[in-house]
Each structure stands twice: as structure tokens, then as C-alpha cells.
mmCIF file as Biopython writes it, N, C-alpha, C and O atoms, coordinates in Angstrom:
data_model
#
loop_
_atom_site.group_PDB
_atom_site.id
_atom_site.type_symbol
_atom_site.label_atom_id
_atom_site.label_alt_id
_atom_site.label_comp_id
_atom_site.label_asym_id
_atom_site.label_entity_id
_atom_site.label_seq_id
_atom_site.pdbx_PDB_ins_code
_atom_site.Cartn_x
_atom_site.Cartn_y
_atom_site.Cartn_z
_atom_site.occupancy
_atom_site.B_iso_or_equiv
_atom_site.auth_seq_id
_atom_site.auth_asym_id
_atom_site.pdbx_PDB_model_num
ATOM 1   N N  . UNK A ? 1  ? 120.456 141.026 197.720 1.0 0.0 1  A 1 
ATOM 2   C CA . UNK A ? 1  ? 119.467 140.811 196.681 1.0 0.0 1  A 1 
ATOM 3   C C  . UNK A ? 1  ? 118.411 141.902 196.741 1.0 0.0 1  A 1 
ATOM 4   O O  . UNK A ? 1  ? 117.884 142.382 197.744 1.0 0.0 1  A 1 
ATOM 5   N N  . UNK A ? 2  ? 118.256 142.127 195.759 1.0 0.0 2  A 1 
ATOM 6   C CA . UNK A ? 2  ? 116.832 143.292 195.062 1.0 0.0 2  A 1 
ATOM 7   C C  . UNK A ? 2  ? 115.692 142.501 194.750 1.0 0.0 2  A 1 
ATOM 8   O O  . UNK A ? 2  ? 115.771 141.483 194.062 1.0 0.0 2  A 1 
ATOM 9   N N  . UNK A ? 3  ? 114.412 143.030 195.336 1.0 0.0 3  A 1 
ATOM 10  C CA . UNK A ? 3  ? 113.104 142.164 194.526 1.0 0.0 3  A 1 
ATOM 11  C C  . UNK A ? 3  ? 113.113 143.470 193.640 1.0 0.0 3  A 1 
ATOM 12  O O  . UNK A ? 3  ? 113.624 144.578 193.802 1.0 0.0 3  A 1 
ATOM 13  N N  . UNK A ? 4  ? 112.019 142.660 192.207 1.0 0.0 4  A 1 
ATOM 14  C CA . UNK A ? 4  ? 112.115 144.001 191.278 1.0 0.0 4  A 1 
ATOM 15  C C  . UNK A ? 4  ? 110.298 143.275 190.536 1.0 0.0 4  A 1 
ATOM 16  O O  . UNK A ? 4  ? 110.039 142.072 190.496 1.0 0.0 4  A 1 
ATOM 17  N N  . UNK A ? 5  ? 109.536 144.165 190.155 1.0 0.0 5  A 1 
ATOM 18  C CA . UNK A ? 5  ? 108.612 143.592 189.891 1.0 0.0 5  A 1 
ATOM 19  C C  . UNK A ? 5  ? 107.933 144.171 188.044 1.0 0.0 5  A 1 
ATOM 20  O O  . UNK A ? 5  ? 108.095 145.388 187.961 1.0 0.0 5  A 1 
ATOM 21  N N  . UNK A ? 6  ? 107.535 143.809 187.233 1.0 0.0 6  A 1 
ATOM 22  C CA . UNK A ? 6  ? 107.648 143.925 185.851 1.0 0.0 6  A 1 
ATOM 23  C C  . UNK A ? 6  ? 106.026 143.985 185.752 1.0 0.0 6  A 1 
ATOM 24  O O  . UNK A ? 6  ? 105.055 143.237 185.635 1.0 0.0 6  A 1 
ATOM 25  N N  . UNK A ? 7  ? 106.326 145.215 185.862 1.0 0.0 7  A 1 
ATOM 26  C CA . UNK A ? 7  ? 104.328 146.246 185.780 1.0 0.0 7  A 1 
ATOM 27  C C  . UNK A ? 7  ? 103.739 145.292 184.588 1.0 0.0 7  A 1 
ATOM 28  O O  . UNK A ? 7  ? 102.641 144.734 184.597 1.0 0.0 7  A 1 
ATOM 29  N N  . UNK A ? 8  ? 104.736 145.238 183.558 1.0 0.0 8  A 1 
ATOM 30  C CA . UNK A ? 8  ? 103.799 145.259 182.267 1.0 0.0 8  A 1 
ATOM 31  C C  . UNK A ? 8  ? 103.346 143.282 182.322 1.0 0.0 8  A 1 
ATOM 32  O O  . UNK A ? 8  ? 102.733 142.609 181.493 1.0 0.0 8  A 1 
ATOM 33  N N  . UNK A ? 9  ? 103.840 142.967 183.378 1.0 0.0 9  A 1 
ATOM 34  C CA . UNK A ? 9  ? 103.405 141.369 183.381 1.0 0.0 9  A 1 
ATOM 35  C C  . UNK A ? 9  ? 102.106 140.803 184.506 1.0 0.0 9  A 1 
ATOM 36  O O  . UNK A ? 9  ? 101.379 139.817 184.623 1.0 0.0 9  A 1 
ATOM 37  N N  . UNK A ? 10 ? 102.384 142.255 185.287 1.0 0.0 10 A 1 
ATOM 38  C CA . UNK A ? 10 ? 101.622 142.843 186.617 1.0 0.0 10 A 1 
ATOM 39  C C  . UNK A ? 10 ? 99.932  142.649 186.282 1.0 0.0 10 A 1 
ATOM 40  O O  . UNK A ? 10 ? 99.328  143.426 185.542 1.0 0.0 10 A 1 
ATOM 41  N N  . UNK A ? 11 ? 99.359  141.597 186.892 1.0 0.0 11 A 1 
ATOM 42  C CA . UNK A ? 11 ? 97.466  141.436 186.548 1.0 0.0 11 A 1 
ATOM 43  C C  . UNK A ? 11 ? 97.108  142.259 187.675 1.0 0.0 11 A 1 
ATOM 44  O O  . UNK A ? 11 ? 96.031  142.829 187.504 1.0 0.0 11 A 1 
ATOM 45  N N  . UNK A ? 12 ? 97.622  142.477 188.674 1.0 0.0 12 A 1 
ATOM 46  C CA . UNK A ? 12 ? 97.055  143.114 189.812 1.0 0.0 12 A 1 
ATOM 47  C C  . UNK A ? 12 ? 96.049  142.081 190.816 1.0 0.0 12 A 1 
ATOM 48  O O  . UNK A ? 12 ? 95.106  142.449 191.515 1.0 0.0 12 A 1 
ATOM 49  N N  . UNK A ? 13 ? 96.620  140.574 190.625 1.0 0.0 13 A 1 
ATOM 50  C CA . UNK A ? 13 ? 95.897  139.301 191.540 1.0 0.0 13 A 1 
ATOM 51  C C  . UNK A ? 13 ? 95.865  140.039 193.100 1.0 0.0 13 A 1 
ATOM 52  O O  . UNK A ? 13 ? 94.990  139.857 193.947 1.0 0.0 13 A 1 
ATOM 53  N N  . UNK A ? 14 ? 96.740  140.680 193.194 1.0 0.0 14 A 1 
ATOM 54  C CA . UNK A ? 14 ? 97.009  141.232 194.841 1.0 0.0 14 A 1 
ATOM 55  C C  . UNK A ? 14 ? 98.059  139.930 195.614 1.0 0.0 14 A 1 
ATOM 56  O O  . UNK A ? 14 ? 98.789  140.240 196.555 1.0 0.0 14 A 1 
ATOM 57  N N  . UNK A ? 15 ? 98.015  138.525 195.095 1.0 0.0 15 A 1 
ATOM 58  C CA . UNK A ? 15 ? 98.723  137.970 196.195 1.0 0.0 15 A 1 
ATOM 59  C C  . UNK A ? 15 ? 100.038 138.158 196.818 1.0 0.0 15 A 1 
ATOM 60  O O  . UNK A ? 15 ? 100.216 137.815 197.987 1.0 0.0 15 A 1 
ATOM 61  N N  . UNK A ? 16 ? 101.190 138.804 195.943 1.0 0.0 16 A 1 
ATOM 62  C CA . UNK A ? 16 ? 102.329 139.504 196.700 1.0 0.0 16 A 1 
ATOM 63  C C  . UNK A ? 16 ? 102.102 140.305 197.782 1.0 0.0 16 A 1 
ATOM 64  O O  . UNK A ? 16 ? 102.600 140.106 198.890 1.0 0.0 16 A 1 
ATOM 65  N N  . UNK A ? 17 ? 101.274 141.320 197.465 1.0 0.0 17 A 1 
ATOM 66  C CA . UNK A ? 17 ? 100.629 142.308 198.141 1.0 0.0 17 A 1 
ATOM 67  C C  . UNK A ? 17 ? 100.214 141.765 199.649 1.0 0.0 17 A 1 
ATOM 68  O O  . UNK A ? 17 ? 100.828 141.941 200.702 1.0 0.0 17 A 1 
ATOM 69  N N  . UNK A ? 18 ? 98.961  141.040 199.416 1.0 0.0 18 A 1 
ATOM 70  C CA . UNK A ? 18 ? 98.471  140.059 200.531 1.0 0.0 18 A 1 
ATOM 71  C C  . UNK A ? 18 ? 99.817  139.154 201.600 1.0 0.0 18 A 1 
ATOM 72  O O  . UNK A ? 18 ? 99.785  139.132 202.831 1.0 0.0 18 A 1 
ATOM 73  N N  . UNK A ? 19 ? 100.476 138.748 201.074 1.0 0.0 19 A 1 
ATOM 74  C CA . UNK A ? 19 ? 101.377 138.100 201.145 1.0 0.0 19 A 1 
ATOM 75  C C  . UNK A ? 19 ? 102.548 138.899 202.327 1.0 0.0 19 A 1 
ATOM 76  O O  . UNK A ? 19 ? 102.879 138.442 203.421 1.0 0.0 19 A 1 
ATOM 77  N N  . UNK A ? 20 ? 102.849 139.750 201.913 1.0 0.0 20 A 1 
ATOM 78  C CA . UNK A ? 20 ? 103.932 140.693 202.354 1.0 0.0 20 A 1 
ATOM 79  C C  . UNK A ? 20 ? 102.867 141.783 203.801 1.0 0.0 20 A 1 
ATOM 80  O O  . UNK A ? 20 ? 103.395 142.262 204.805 1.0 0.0 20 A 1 
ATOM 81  N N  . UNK A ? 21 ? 101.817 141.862 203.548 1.0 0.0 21 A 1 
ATOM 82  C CA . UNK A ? 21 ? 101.082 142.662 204.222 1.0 0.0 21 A 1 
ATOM 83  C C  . UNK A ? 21 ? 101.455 144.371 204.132 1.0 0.0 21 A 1 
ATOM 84  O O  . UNK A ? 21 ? 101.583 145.221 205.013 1.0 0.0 21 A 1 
ATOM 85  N N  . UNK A ? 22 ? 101.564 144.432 202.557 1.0 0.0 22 A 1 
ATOM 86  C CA . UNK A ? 22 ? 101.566 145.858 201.971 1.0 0.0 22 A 1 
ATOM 87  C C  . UNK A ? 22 ? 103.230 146.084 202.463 1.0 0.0 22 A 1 
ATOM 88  O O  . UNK A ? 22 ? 103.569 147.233 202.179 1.0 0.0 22 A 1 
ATOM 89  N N  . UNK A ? 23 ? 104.335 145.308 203.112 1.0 0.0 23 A 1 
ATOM 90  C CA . UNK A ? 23 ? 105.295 145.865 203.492 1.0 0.0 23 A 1 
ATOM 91  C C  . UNK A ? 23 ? 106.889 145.937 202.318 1.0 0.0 23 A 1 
ATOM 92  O O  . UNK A ? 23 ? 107.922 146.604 202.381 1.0 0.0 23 A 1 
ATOM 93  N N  . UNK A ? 24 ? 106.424 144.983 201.422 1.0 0.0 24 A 1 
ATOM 94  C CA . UNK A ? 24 ? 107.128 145.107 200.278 1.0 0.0 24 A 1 
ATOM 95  C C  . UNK A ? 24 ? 106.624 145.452 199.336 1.0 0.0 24 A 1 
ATOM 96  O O  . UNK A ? 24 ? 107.201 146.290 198.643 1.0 0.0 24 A 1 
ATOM 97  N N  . UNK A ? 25 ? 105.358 144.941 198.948 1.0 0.0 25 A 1 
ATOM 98  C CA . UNK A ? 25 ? 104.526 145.294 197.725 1.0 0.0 25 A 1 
ATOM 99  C C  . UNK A ? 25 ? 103.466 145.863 198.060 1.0 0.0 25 A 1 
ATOM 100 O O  . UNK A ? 25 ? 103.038 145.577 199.179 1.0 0.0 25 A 1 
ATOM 101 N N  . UNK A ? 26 ? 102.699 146.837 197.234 1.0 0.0 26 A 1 
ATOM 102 C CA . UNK A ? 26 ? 101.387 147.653 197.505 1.0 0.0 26 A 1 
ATOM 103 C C  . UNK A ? 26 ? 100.601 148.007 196.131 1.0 0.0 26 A 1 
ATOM 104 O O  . UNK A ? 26 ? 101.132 147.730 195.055 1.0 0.0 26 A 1 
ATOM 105 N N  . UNK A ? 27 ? 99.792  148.400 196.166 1.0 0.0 27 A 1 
ATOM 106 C CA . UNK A ? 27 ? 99.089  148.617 194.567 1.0 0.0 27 A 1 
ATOM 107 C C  . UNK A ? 27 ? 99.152  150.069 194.314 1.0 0.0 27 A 1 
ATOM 108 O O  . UNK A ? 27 ? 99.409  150.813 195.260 1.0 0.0 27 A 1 
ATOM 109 N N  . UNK A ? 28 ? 98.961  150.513 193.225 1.0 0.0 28 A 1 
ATOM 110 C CA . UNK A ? 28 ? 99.317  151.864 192.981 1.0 0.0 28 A 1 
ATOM 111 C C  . UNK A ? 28 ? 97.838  152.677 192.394 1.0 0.0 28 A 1 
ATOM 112 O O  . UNK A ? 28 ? 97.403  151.641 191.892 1.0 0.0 28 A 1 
ATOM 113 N N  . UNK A ? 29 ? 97.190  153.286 192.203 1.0 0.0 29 A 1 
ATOM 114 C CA . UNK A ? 29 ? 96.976  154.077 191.627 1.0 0.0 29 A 1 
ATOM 115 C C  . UNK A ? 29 ? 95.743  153.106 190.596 1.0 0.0 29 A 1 
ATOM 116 O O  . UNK A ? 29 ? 94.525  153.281 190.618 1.0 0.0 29 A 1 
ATOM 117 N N  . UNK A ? 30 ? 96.395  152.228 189.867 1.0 0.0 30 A 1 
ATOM 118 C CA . UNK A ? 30 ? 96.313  151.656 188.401 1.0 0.0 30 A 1 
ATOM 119 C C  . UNK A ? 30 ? 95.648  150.268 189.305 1.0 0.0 30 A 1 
ATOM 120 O O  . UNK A ? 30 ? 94.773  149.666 188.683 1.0 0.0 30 A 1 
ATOM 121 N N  . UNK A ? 31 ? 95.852  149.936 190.150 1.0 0.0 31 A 1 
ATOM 122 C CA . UNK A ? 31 ? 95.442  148.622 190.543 1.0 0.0 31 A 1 
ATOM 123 C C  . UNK A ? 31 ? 96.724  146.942 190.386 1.0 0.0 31 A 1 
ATOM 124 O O  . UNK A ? 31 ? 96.492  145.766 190.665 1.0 0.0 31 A 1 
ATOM 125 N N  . UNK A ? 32 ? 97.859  147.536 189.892 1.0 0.0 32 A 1 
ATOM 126 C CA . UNK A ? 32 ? 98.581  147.073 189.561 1.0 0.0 32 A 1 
ATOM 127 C C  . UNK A ? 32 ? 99.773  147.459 190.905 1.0 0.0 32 A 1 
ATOM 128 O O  . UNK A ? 32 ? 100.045 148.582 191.330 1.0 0.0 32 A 1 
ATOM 129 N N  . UNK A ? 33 ? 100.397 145.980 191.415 1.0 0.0 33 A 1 
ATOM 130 C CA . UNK A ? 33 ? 101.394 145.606 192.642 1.0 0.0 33 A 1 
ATOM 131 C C  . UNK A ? 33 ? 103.079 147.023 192.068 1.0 0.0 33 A 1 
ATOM 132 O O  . UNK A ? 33 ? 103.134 147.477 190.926 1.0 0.0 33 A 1 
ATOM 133 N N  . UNK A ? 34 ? 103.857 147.288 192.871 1.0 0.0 34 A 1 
ATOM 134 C CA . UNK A ? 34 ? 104.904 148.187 192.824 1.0 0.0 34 A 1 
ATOM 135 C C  . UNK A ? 34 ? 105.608 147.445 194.015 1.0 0.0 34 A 1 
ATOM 136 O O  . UNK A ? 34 ? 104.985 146.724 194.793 1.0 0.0 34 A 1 
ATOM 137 N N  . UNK A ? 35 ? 106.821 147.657 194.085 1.0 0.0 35 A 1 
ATOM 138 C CA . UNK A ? 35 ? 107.648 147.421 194.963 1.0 0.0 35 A 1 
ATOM 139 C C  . UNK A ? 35 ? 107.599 148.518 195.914 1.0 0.0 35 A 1 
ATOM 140 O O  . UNK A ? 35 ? 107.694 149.619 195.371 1.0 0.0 35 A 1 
ATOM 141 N N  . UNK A ? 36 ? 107.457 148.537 197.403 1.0 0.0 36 A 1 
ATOM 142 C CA . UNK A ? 36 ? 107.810 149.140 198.124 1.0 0.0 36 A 1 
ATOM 143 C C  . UNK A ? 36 ? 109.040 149.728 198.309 1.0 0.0 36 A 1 
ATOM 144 O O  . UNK A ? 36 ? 109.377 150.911 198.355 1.0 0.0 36 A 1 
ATOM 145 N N  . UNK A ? 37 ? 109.961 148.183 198.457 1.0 0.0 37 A 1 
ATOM 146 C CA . UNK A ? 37 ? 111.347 147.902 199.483 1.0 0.0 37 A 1 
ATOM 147 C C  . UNK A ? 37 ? 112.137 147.175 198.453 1.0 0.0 37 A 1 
ATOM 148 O O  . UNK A ? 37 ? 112.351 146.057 198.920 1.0 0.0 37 A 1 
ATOM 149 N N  . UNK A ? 38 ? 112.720 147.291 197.164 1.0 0.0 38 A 1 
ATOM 150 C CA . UNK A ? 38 ? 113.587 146.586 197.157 1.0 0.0 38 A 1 
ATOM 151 C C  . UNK A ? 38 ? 114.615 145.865 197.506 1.0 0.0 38 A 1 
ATOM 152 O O  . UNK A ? 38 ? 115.056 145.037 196.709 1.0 0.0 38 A 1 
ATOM 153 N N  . UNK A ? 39 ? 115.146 146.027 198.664 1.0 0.0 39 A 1 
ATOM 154 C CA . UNK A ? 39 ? 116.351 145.692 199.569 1.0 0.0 39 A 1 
ATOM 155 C C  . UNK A ? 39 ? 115.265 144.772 200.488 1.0 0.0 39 A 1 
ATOM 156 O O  . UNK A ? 39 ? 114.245 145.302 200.929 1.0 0.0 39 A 1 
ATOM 157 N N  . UNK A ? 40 ? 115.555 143.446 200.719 1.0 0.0 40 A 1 
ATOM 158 C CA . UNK A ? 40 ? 114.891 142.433 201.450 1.0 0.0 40 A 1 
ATOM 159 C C  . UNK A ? 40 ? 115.670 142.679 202.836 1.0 0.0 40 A 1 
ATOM 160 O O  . UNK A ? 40 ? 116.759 143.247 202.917 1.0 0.0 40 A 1 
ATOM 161 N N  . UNK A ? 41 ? 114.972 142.187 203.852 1.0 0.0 41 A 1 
ATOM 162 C CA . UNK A ? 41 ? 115.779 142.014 205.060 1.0 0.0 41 A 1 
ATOM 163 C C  . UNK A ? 41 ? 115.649 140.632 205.197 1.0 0.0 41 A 1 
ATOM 164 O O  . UNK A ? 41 ? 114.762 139.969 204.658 1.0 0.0 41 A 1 
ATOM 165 N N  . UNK A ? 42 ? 116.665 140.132 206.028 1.0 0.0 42 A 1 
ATOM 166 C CA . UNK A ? 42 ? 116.600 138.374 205.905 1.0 0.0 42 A 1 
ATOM 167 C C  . UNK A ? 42 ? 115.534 138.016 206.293 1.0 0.0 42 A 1 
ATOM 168 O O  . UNK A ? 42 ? 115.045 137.172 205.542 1.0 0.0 42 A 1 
ATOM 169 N N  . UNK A ? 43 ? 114.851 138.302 207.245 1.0 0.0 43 A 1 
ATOM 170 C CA . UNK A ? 43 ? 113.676 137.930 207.788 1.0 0.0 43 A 1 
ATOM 171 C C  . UNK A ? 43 ? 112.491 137.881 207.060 1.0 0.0 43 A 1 
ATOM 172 O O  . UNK A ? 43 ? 111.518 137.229 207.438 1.0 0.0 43 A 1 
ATOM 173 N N  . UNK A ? 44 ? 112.523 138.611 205.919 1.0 0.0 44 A 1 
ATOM 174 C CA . UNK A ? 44 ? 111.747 138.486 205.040 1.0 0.0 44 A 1 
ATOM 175 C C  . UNK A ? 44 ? 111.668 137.692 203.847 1.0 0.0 44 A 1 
ATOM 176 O O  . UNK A ? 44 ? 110.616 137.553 203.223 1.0 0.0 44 A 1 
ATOM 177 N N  . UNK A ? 45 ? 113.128 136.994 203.404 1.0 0.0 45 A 1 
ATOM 178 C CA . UNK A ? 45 ? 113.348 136.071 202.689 1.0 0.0 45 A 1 
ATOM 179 C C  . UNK A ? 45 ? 112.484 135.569 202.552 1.0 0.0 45 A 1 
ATOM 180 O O  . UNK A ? 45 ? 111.729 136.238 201.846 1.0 0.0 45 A 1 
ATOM 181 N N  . UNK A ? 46 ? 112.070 134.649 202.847 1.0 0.0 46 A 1 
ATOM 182 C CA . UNK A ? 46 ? 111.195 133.493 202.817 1.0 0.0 46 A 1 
ATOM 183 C C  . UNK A ? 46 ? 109.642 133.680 202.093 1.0 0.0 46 A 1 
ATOM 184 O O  . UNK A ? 46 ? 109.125 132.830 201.368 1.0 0.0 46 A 1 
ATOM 185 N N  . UNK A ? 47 ? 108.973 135.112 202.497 1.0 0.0 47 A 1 
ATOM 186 C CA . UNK A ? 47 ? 107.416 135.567 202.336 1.0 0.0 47 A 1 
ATOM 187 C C  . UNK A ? 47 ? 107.548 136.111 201.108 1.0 0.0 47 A 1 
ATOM 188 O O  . UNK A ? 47 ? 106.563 136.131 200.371 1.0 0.0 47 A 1 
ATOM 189 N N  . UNK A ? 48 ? 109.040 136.752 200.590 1.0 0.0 48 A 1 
ATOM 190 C CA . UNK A ? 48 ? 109.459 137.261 199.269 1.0 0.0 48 A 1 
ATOM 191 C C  . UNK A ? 48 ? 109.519 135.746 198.196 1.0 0.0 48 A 1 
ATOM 192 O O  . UNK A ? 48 ? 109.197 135.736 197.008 1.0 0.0 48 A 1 
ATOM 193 N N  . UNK A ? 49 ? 110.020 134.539 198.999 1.0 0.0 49 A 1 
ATOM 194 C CA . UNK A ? 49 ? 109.801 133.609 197.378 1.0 0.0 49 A 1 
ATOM 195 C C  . UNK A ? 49 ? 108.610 133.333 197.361 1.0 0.0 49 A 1 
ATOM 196 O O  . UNK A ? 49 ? 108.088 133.076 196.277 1.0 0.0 49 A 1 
ATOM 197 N N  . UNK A ? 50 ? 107.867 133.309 198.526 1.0 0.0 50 A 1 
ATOM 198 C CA . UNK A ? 50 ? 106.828 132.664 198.453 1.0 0.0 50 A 1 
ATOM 199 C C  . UNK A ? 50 ? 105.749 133.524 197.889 1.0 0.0 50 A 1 
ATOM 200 O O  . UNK A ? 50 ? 104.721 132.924 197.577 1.0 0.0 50 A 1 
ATOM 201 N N  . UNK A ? 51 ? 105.798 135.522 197.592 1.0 0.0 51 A 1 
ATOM 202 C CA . UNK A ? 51 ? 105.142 135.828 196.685 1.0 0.0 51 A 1 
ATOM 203 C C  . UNK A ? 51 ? 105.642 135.749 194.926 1.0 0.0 51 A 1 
ATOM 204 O O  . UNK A ? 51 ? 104.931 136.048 193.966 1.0 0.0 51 A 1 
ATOM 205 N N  . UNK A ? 52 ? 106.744 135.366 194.902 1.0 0.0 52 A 1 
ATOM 206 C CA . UNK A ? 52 ? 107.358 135.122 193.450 1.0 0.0 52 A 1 
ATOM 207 C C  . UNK A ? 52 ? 106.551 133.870 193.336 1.0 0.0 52 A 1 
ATOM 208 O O  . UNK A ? 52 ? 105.815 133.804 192.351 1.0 0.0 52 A 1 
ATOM 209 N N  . UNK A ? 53 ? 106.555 133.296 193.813 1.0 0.0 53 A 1 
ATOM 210 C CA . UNK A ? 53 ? 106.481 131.648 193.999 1.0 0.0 53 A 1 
ATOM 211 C C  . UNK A ? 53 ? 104.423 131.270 193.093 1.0 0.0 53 A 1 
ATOM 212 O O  . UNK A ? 53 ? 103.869 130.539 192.272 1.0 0.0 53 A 1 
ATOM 213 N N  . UNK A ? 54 ? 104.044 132.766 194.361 1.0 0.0 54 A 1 
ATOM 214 C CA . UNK A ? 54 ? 102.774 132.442 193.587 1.0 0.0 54 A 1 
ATOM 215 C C  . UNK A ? 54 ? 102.379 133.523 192.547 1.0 0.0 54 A 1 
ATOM 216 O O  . UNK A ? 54 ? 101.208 133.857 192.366 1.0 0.0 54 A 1 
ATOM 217 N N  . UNK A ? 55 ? 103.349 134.005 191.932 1.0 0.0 55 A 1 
ATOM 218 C CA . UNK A ? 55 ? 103.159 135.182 191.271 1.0 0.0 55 A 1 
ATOM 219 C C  . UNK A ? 55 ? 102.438 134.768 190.195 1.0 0.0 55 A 1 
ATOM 220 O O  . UNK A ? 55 ? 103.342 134.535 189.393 1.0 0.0 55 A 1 
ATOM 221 N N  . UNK A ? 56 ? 101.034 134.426 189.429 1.0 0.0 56 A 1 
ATOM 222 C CA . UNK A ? 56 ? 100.319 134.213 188.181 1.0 0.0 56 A 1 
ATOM 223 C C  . UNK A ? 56 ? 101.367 133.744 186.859 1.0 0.0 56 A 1 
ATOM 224 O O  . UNK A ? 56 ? 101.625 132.692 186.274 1.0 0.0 56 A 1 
ATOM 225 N N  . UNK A ? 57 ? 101.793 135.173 186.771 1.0 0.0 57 A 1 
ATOM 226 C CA . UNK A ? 57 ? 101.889 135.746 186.071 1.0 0.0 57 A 1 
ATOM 227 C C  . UNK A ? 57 ? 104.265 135.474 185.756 1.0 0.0 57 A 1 
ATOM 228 O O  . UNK A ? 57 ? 104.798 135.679 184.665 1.0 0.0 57 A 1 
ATOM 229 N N  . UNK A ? 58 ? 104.758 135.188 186.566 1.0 0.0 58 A 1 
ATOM 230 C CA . UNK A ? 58 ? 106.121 135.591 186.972 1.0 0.0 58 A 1 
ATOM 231 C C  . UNK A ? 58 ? 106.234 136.692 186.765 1.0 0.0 58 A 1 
ATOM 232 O O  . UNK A ? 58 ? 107.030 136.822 185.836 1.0 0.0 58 A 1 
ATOM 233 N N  . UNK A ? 59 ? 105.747 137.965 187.239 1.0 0.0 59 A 1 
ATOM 234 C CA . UNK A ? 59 ? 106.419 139.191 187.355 1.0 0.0 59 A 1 
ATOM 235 C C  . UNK A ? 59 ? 107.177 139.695 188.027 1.0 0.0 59 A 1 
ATOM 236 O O  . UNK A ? 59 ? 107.680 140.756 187.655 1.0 0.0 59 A 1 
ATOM 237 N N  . UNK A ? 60 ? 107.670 138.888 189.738 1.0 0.0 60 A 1 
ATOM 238 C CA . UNK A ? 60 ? 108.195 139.023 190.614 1.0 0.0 60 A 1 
ATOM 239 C C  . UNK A ? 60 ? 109.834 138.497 190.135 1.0 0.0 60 A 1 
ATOM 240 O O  . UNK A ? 60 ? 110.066 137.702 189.224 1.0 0.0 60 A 1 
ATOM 241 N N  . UNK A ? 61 ? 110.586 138.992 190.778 1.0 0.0 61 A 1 
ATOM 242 C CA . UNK A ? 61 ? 111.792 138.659 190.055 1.0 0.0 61 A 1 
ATOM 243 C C  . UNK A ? 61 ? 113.463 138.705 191.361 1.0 0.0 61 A 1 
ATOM 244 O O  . UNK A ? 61 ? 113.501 139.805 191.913 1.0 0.0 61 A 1 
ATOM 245 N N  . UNK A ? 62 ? 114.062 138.225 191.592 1.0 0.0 62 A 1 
ATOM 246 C CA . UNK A ? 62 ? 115.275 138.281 192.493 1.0 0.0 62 A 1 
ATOM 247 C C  . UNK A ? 62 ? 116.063 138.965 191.373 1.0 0.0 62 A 1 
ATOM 248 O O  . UNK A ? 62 ? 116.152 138.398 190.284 1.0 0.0 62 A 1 
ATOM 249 N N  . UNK A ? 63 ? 116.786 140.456 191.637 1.0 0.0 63 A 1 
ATOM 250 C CA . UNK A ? 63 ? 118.375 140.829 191.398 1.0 0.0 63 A 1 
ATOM 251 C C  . UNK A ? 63 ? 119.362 141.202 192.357 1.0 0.0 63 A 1 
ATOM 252 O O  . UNK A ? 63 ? 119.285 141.564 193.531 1.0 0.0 63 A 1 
ATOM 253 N N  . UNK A ? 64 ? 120.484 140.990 191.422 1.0 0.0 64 A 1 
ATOM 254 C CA . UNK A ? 64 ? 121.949 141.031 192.152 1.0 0.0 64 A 1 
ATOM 255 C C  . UNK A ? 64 ? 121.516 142.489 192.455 1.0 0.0 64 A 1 
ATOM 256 O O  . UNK A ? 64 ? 120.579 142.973 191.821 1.0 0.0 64 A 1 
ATOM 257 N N  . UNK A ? 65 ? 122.217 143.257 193.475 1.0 0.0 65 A 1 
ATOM 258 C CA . UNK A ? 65 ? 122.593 144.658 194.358 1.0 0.0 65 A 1 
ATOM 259 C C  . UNK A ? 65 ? 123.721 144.799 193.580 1.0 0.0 65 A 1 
ATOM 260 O O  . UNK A ? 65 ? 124.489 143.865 193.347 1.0 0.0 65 A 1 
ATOM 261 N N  . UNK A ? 66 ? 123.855 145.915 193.172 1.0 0.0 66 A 1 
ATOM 262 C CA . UNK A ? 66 ? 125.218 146.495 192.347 1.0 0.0 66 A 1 
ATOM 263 C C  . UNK A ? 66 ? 125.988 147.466 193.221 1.0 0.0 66 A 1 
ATOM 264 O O  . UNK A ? 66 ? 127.015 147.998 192.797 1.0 0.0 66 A 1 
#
């Protein structure tokens, strides 16, 4: 699985960000969250739904790996 995150839905709350501790998600430039790491490691499962989970907005998103 891929996290993938959708700028244009993106408020820039920071809680993914917070959440992950800048190691998947980080802010850019604009003040608005970017994906670091798309490729999750299992161990991280869990801190990844739980920033979808509180995402405002649903910008956070799970895809299939092609």
C-alpha cells in the first residue's frame, strides 16, 4: 500500500504531520502537509490510519502499489 495525500483538499491542520513525527508527512513551503514516504512500513500502519482517520478534511488516502 501507498499513502497519497490531495494538496488541493490539504488545510494544512498539521495533524498527520504531528502524528507521524514529520516521518511520513511534512509541510512544504505553502504550509500545506506532502507525503514524505509513500511506501508504509508495517510498523507504521497503524499511525498512518490514524492520521487519515483524523484527517479534517479526508485528504489522506490508502493506494494499491502497481
Amino acid at each position: 500500500m501507498c499513502v497519497k495525500l490531495d494538496r488541493e483538499k490539504c488545510i494544512g491542520c498539521g495533524s498527520c504531520v504531528s502524528l507521524t513525527d514529520q516521518k511520513i508527512f511534512d509541510f512544504d513551503d505553502e504550509g500545506k502537509a506532502y507525503v514524505v514516504s509513500e511506501k508504509i512500513a508495517d510498523e507504521d500502519m497503524d499511525t498512518v490510519k490514524n492520521a487519515i482517520d483524523y484527517c479534517p478534511t479526508s485528504a489522506i488516502y490508502f493506494e494499491s502499489e502497481k
